[in-house]
N, C-alpha and C positions, 0 to 999 in steps of 0.2 A: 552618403551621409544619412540619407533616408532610410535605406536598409538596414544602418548599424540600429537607428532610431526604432524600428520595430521589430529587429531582433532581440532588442532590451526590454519594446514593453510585451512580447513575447513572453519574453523568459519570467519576466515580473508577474504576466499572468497566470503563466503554470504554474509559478512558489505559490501562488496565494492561493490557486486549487488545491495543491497538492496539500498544504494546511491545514482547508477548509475539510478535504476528505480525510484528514488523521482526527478533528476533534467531532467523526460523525459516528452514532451507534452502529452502523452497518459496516463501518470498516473494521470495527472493536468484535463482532460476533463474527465476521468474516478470519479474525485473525485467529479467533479462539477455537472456532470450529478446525483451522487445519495444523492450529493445533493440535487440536483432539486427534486428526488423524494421522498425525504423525505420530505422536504416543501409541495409538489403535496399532499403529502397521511395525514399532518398534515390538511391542507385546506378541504379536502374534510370530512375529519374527521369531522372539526368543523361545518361543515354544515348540520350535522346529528343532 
């Protein structure tokens, strides 16, 4: 019964990380950046 108990507030406390890291600027430049290089590497792609 103990283990179910902090397997739950386990998981409760990675949801509430994992939220805390989507409304943070470093994950938002992080995303933008691979995006760029994913555009970067689709571009240079087509030019082959």
């Amino acid at each position: 019964m103990a283990l179910r108990k902090y397997r739950t507030d386990a998981a409760i406390a990675a949801n509430e990380a994992e939220a805390a890291q989507t409304y943070s600027p470093a994950y938002w430049v992080c995303l933008a950046l691979l995006l760029a290089t994913v555009a970067l590497a689709a571009r240079i792609a087509s030019l082959w």
